[in-house]
N, C-alpha and C positions, 0 to 999 in steps of 0.2 A: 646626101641623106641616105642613109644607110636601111635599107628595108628587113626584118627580118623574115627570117626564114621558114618558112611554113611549119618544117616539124619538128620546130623548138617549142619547147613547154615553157608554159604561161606562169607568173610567178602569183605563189601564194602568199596571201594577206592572211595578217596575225589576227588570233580566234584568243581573246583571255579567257585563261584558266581559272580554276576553283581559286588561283593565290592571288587573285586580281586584286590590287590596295583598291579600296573603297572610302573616301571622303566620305567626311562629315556634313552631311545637308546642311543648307541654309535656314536657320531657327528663323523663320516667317513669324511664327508666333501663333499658328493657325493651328487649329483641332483637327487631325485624320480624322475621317471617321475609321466604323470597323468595315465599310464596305471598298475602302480605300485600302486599307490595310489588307485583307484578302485580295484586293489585284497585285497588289507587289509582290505579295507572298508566293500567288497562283499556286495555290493548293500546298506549297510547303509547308513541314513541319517543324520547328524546334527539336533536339534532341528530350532537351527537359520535357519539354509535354509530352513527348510518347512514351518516356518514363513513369510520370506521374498517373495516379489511379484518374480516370475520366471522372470528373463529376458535371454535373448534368448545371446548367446554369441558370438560377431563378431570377424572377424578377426581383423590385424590390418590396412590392407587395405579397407575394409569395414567402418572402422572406420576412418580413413580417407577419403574416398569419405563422408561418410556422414557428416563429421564436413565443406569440399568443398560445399555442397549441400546448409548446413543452409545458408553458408556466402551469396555464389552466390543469395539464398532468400532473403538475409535482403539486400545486395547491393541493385539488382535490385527492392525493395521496396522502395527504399531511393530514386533512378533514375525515377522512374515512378512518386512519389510526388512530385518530384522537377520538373522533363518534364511538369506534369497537372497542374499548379498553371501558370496562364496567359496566357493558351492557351485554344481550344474551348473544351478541356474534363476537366477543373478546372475554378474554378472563378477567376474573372482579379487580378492583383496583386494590391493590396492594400498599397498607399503610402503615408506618414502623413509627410507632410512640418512642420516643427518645426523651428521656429530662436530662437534663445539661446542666444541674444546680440538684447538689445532694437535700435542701432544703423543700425541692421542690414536690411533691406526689403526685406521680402518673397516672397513680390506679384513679384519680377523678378524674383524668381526662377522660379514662374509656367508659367510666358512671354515666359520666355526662352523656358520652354518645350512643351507649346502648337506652339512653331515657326514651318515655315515647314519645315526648314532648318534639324530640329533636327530626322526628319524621322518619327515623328507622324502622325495622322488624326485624330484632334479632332472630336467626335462622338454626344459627351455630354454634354452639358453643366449644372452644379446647379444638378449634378445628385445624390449628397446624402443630403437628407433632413437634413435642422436646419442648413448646412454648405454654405455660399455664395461663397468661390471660392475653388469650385469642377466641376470636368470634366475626363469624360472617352477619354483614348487616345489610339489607336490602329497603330502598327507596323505594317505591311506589310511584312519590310524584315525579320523580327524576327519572323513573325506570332505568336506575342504575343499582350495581350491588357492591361495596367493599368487603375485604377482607382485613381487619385491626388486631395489629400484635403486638404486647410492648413486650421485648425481649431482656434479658436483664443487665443492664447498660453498664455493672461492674466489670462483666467478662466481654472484653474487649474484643478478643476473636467471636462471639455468639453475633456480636450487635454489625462488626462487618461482612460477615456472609451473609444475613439477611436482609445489608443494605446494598449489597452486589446485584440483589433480584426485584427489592423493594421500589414501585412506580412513585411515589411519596414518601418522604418522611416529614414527621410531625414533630420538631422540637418546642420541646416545653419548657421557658424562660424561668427563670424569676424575676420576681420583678421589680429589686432594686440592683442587686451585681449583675442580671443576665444570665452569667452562665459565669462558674468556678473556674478552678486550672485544672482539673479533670476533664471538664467540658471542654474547654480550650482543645485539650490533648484529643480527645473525642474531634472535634470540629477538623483539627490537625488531618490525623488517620483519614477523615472520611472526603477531607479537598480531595488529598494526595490519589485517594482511590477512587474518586469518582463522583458525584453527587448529582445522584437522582434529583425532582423535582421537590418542593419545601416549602412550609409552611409555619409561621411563628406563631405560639401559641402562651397567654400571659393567662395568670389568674391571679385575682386581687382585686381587680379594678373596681369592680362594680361597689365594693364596701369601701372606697373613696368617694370625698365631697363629686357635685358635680364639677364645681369650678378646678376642685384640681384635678383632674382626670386629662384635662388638654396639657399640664407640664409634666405628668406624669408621662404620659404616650411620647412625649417630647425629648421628656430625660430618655427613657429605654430607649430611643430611637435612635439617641444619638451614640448609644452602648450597639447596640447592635448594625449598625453601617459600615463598621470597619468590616463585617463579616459577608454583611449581608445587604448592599448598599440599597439594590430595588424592592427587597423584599418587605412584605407586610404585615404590620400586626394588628394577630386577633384575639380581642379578649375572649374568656369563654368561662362563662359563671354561671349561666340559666342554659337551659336545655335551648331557648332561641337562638344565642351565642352557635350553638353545637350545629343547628338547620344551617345556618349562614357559613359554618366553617365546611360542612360537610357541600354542600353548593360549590365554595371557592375549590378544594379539592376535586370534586367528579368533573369542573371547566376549565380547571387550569391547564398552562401550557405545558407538554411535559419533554423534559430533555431527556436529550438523545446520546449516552452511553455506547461508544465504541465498541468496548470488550463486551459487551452482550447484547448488542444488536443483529448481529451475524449468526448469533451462535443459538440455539434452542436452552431453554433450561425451565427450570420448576423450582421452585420451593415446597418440599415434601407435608402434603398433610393427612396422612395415613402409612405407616409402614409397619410390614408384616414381612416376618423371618423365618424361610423352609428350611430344615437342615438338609444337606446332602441324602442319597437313601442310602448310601453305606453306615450311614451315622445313625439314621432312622433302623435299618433291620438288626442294630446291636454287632454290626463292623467294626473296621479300625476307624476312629472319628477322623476326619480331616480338618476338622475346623472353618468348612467351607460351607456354604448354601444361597438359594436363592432368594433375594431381596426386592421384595416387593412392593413398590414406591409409587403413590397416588398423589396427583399434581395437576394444576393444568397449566396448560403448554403455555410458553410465553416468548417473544421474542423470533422468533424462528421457525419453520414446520422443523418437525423431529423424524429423522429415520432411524429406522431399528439397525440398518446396518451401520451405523456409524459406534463409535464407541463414547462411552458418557464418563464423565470423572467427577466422583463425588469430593466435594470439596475437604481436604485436609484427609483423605482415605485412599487415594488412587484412583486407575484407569480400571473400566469392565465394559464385559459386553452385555447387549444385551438378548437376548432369547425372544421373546414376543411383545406386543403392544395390545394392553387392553382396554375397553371404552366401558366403562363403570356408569351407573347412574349419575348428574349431577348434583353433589350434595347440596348446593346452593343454586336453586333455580329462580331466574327472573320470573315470575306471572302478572303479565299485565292487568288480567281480569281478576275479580276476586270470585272464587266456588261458588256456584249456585248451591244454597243450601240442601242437603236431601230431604227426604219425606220421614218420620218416625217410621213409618212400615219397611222399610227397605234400609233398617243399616246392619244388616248378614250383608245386602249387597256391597254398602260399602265398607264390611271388613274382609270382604273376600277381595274387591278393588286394592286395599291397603295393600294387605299381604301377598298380590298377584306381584306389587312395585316391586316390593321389599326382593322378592325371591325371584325377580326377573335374571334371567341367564345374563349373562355376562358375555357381551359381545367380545371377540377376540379381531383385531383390526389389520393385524397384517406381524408376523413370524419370520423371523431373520433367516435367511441362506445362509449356509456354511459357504460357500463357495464365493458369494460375493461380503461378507462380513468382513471389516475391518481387523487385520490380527494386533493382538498387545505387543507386537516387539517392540519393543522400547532402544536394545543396541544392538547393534551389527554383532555378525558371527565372526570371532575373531580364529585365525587356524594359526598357532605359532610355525607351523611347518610350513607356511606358503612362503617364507623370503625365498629368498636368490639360492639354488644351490650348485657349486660349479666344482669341479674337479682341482684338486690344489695343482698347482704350477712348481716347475722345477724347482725355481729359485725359493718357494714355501719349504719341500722337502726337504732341501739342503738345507735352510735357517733353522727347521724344526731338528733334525741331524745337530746341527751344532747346539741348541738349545738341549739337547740330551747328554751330550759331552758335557757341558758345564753345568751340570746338576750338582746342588748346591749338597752341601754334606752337613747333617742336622743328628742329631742325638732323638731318638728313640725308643720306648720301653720296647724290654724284650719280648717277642714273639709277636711284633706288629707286623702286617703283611706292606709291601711299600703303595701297594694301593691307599691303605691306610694311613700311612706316614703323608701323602700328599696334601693331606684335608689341615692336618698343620700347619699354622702359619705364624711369620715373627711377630714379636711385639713390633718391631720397625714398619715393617708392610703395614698391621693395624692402624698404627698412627699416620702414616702416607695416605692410607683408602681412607679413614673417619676426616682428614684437613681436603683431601681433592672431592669428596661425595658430598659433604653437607654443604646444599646447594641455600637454605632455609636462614641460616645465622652467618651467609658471607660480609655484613656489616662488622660483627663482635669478633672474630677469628682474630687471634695476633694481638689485640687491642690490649688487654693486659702485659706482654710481653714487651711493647713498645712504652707501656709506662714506666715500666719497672727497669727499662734501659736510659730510659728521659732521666727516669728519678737519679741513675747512677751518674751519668752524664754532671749534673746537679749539685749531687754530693761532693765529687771531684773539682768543680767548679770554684763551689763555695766551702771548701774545706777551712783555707783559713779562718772567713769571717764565723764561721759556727766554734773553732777553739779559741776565738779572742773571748768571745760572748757564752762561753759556757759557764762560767761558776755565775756568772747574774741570774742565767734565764733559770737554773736550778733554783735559787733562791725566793725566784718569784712565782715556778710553779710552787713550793712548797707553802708558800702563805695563799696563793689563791688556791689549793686543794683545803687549807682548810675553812677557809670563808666557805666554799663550797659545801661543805657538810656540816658546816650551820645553817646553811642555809637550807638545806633540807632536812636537815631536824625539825626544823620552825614550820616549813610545807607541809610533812607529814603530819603536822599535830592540826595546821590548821585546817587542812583539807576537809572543804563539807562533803554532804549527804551527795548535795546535786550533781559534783562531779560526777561521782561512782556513778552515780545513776545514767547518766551522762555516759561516763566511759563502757556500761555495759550492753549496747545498743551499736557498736563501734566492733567491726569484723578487723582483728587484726593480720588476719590470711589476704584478706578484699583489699586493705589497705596498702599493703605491700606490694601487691600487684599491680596496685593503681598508682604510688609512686613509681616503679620500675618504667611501666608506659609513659607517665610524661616525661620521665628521664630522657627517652629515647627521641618521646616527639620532641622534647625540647634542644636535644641536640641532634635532631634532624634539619630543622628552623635551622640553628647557628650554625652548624656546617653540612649543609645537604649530601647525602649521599661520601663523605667523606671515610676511606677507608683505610687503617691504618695497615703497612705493609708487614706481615712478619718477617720475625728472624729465623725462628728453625726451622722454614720451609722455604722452599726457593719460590721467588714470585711467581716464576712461568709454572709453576706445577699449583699454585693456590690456584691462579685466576687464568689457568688452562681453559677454560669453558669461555670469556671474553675475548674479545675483538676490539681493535679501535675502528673509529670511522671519521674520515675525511670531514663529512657534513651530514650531519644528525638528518638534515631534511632531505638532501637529496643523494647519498650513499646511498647506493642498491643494498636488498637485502633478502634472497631467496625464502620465500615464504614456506614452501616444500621442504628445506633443508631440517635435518635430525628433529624429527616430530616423536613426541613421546609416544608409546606405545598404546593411551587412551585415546588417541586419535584414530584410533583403526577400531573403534567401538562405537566413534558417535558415526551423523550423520552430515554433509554438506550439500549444499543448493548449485549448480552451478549459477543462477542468479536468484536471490531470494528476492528481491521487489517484482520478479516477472510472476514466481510462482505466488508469490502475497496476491497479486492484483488478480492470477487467474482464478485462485482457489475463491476468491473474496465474490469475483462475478460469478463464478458458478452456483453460490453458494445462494446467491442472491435472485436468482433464475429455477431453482427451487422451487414447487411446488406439489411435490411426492410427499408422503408418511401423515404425521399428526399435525395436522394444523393447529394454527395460534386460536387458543381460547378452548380447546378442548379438552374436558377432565381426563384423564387417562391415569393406567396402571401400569409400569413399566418393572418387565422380571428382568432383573440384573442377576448373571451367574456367576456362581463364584466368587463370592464374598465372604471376606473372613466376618467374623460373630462379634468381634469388636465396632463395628457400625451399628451395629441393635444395640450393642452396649451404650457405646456415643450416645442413639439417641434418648434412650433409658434415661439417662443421665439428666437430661436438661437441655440436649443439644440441637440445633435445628440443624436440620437435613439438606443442604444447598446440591441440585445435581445438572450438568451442564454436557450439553452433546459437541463434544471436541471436534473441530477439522480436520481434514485429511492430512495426516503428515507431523500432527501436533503431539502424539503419544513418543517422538522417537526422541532421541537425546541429542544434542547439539549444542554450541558455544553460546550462548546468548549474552548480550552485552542491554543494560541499561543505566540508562543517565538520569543522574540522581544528585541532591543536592545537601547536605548535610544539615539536620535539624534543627531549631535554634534553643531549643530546652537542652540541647546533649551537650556536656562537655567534657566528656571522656574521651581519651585516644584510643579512636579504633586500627587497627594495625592491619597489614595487607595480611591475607591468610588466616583469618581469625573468623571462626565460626557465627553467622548472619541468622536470622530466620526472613524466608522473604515471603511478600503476598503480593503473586505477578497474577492480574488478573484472575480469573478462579481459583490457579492453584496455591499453595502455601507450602513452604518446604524449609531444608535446613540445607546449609553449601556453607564452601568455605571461597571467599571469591578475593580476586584480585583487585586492585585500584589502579587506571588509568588515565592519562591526559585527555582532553577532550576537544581533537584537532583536527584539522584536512587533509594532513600531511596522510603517507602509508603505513609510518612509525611511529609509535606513540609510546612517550616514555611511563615506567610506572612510577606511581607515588608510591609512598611506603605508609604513609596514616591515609586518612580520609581529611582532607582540608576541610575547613569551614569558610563557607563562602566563596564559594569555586563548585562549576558543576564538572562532576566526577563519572568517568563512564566504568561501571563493573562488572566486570566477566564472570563467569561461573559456568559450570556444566551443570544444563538444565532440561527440560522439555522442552520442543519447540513450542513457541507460541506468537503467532500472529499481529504486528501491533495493530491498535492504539489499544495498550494497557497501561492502568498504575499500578508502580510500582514502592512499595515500602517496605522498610529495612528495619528488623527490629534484632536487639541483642538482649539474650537469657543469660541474669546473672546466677551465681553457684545458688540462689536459694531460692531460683524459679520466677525471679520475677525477669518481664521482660520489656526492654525502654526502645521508644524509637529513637531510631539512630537518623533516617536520610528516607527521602523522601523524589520520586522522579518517575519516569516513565521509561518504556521498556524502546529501546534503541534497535538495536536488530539482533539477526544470527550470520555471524560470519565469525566460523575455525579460524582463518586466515589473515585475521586480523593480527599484525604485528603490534606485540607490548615488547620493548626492552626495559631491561632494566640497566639501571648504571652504579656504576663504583668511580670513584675519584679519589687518584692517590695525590699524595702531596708531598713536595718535596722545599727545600730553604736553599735562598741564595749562599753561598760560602763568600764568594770574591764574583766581585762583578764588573766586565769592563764595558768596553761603549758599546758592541755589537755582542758580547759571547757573558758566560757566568759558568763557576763553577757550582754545580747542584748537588746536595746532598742529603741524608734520610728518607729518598724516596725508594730506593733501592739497597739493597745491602751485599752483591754480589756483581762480578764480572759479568757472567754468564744472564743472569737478567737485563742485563742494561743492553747487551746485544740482541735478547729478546724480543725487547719492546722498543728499539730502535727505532722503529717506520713510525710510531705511533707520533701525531702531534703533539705537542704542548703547547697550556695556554696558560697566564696565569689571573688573579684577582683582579689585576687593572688591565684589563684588556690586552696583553702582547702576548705574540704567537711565534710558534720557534718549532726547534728539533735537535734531536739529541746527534751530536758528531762525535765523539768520541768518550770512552769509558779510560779516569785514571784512579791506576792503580787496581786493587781486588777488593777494596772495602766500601762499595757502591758511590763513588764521586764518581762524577762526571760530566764532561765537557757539553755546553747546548747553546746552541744560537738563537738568537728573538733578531724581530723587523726592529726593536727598538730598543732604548737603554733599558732597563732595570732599575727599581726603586729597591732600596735594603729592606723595607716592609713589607714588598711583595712576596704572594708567596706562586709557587711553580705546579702545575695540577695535571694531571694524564686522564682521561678520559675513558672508561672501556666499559663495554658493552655487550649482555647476553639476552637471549628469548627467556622469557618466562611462560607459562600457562599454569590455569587454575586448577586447583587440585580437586579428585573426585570424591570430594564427600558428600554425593548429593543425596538426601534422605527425605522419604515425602512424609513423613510421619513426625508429626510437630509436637511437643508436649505442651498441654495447656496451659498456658499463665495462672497467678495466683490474683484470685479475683482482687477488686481496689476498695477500699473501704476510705474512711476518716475519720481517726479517731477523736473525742471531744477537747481531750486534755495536751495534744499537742497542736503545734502551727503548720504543721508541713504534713502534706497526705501520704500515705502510704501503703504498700501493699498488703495484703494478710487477711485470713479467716476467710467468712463466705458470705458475707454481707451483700445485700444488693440496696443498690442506693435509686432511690426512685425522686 
């Protein structure tokens, strides 16, 4: 045995490392606790948990009071804005008389409720400007107070800006049809845009038996369900009827409106118009002054330094906030009568009210006041500018040598001479620039080449057949003008009457459009190729693409030049969500329910005009960010009363939330993809997303589409809600050319008419082919110079098939945006026709 050595070193035993395999425990089936888990750990951490924000850990009682706490918050938040709305801590309840049946009369609904029987005291009379029968009515028992306006229901712009602000509206039946196709149309506009809270209202009833009064209520009931499936009807014939309506009103539930919950606004009921002092000392007029608008506040606290937009007028700011006396004041008590000795006392009381100062509540900063810019400062001199490069000099050099040699009158300097140009260059620049009718280009020239094609074809068979078909036009031309000899005599009254009612300008127009939609439907997007222009120089501006879905497609690449005027988000749901909580955390400027006087500067004189007119006054305090101009896109669904083709690029009027404007907007797909192809009509039956350069505006808004035809009137087109704002949204559009098999073998085909040149077919070479029944290919070679050419498919070729290319450019919408709407021509019905119509100035109540 061998001993070792004293000062030999001792061997070291293995220490496992951090990489040490670690098995999977034995599943015992048994519950760690967490005091068990903490000694295995021995104070370790997780990386995730030292990541994660600490939240503190509650019991599960804990956990239920607190989730009791929130509710009990959000009830009681729900209870306190339903208690403040018509009583002295909120503004009176706001209620819009609507009849829906030209049969019907309004003006006895508001008989009714200004009766005293009905438990009112009217207070007011004519109290919202631009509206003639309006009047504040105050409760006593209820200690509540309304405000009742019936606005005039034929002008269809008056009745939706007062139902933008309106807390109730009040439609009034008839009550055997319900409601007309006016009313229909009415009901329409007011889904799409939002519907405040509501109440049905019948008269008749009570001068029916009593037995029929229950299949009466039974019939309307089942008329109005489609509309209105929980809602209720109230007769209203005695002044009792009006106590019980007015009750259901001041307790009803009232919904809660998106676009104007966030936002402050008024419905104007006193306005007064300063002129500027240049205009006042006998200056040059501006046409400008300040507009002074009495409201109480609703929806929102109001601050001065934000900017307000009166509805159908534009953006302003405002100058100060005043606190006016209340014209409509709650009093719970009723006056203590005075003494016969003492009324000096109380006409000097009276007159102390009346000429009481006018509190002024708070006066806008320049410095922190919101500005109107509405677009970015554009500098044309800010691109790239760099020094030309050799090889520039030298091309520009040769571009001077072969200057071209032109005939000019004598004594023109050659600066002069340059400005003219060939007819050939004209024709080049007007077939590569018009980007608007790349559908129709060529398309005559290709028929009139089919047609010759045709002729040569069928030459023979037309000289076998010609002395027949001569004979037999000449006897059917004259059957023909007997036949309208005999039309002409009989022709009655009714026609004429008939044919003069009939736009033959409207008419023609409106055939051209379905023409187009209708061979839009049969061949989508199909373009025919010219011949006196070479393909690559027509559709120079298109691309092919691999795969529509996932082919990249640089979103920054050649941006039109109105792109460096609007504005972009780098995320718009971040800044929505922060502007929305800010907005909400609020509690600066005018509070909800307080009367106020708001000086708006700088207003042109056509708003006192509006209101002169008959107009009400709708005025809304805009978001941060909302006055500037940017892409906005909303998804909208096409009417079902419309059946005219609306075409992309055709002049809209829209009403996005407050605002109301004129654009001319684009149509697009409505997908997940990054690329979204464009339509070219407005489908029916398909929801349509539409772009436009507009204001920003915040959603949840509705959105409605109306179109003005040449004699003022205007029809809804589409109907939807406002989608977002993103520049960067890609629309393409597409062209598809087509081409005919000539000869076709198992794997290849000779292709022809899609092309008509050498030099194009090597063009568009890379691009793929697909055709009608599904086979996909590519072009291998070009024979000949008179555009045949050689292409390969995955599969055979049918002789019916036809061969199609694919290409592809950006579009955006063009800026014709205009906030200044013209007013529709009010809607009347006449007695002696079937069908309603526009015209005159009728109001139908």
């Amino acid at each position: 045995m061998v001993k070792m050595a004293a000062g030999e070193e001792k061997q070291q035993t293995h220490r496992p490392g951090v990489f040490k395999q670690k098995n999977k425990g034995h599943k015992h089936g048994k519950h760690r606790t967490k005091g068990e888990l903490e000694r295995e750990n021995k104070g370790r951490v997780s990386v995730t948990a030292l990541t994660k924000k600490q939240r503190k850990e509650q019991r599960k009682m804990d956990r239920r009071h607190k989730a009791n706490q929130l509710r009990r918050n959000k009830k009681d938040m729900v209870l306190i804005e339903k208690r403040r709305l018509g009583t002295k801590d909120g503004p009176p309840h706001l209620v819009v008389v609507v009849a829906l049946h030209a049969a019907v009369d309004a003006g006895c609904v508001t008989k009714l409720l200004r009766g005293e029987d009905a438990g009112g005291l009217v207070h007011q009379e004519l109290c919202v400007s631009g509206i003639n029968d309006s009047f504040g009515l105050i409760l006593p028992r209820f200690k509540q107070r309304f405000t009742f306006l019936r606005p005039n229901t034929a002008d269809l712009t008056s009745l939706l800006d007062v139902a933008k602000v309106a807390d109730s509206l009040l439609f009034v039946l008839d009550s055997t049809e319900g409601w007309d196709s006016y009313g229909e149309y009415c009901l329409s506009c007011l889904f799409s845009q939002g519907l405040p809270s509501h109440a049905l209202v019948c008269q008749g009833v009570g001068d029916l038996a009593v037995k029929k009064r229950t299949d009466f209520r039974r019939a309307l009931s089942k008329i109005t369900e489609v509309r209105f499936p929980d809602a209720r009807l109230f007769p209203l014939d005695t002044e009792q009827d009006a106590m019980l309506l007015l009750r259901h009103l001041g307790s009803q539930r009232q919904r809660k409106l998106g676009f104007r919950s966030k936002r402050a606004h008024l419905l104007a009921q006193h306005v007064a118009y300063i002129p500027n002092s240049s205009e006042v000392t006998g200056g040059a007029p501006t046409g400008l002054g300040t507009l002074c608008v009495s409201g109480y506040v609703r929806g929102h606290p109001l601050q001065v330094d934000r900017l307000v937009h009166i509805t159908g007028h534009g953006d302003f700011q405002l100058s100060q906030i005043d606190a006016p006396s209340d014209p409509l004041p709650l009093s719970t008590t009723t006056p203590r009568p005075e003494k016969p000795g003492k009324g000096g006392n109380t006409d000097m009381q009276d007159g102390t009210e009346e000429e009481r100062p006018v509190r002024v509540l708070m006066k806008a900063d320049p410095s922190r006041r919101e500005s109107l810019l509405a677009e970015a400062a554009v500098d044309p001199m800010d691109g790239e500018q760099t020094w030309p490069t050799d090889t520039e000099l030298l091309e520009a050099e040769e571009a001077s040598k072969n200057r071209r040699v032109m005939k000019v009158p004598k004594g023109m300097s050659d600066y002069q001479a340059t400005w003219i140009l060939d007819e050939d260059a004209d024709e080049e620049e007007d077939g590569c620039d018009d980007d608007d009718d790349d559908d129709n280009d060529g398309m005559m020239v290709m028929d009139e080449a089919m047609a010759v094609d045709e002729e040569e074809d069928d030459s023979q068979d037309l000289g076998s057949a010609c002395d027949s078909g001569e004979e037999e036009e000449e006897e059917e031309e004259e059957e023909e003008e007997e036949e309208e000899t005999l039309c002409s005599t009989d022709r009655s009254g009714a026609d004429q009457r008939y044919d003069q009612h009939i736009d033959e300008a409207e008419e023609g127009e409106g055939l051209k459009r379905y023409r187009e939609a209708r061979s839009n439907d049969l061949f989508p997007d199909e373009v025919d190729t010219p011949l006196d222009v070479p393909a690559k120089t027509r559709f120079q501006r298109y691309r092919g693409l691999k795969s529509f879905r996932s082919s990249p497609w640089d979103r920054m690449e050649n941006l039109p030049l109105n792109y460096s005027r609007i504005f972009q988000f780098q995320s718009f749901d971040r800044t929505r969500r922060r502007i929305l909580a800010e907005a909400a955390q609020e509690e600066e400027g005018a509070m909800v329910g307080w009367y106020v006087t708001l000086h708006i500067i700088d207003v042109p004189v056509s708003v006192m005009e509006s209101v002169q007119s008959g107009s009400p006054l709708v005025l809304v305090s805009i978001l941060p960010h909302e006055q500037k101009m940017s892409v906005m896109h909303m998804l909208v669904r096409r009417h079902p009363s419309n059946t005219d083709s609306i075409k992309s690029k055709e002049e809209l009027i829209f009403h996005c939330g407050f605002r109301r404007f004129r654009a001319s907007p684009i149509f697009s797909q409505h997908t997940s993809s990054d690329k979204h192809k464009l339509e070219r009509f407005l489908l029916p039956d398909t929801p349509t997303v539409v772009s436009v350069y507009a204001p920003i505006t915040f959603p949840t808004a509705g959105a409605l589409l109306f179109k003005q035809r040449s004699d003022g009137i205007q029809d809804l087109v589409a109907t939807g809600s406002l989608l977002s704002c993103d520049p960067q949204r890609v629309v393409l559009k597409r062209i598809v050319i087509s081409g005919h098999p000539l000869k076709i073998n198992r794997r290849s085909a000779v292709v022809r008419y899609m092309f008509f040149n050498r030099d194009d077919i090597m063009w568009f070479k890379p691009v793929e082919l697909r055709t009608k029944w599904g086979r996909r290919g590519h072009i291998k070679e070009p024979l000949g110079t008179h555009g045949h050419m050689k292409c390969v498919f995955d599969s055979q070729l049918r002789s019916q098939d036809t061969i199609m290319m694919n290409l592809y450019k950006r579009v955006y919408p063009q800026w014709t945006y205009d906030p200044y709407v013209p007013l529709p021509l009010p809607w009347i019905k006449r007695e002696n026709t079937d069908q309603e119509i526009y015209g005159g100035a009728g109001d139908m109540e």
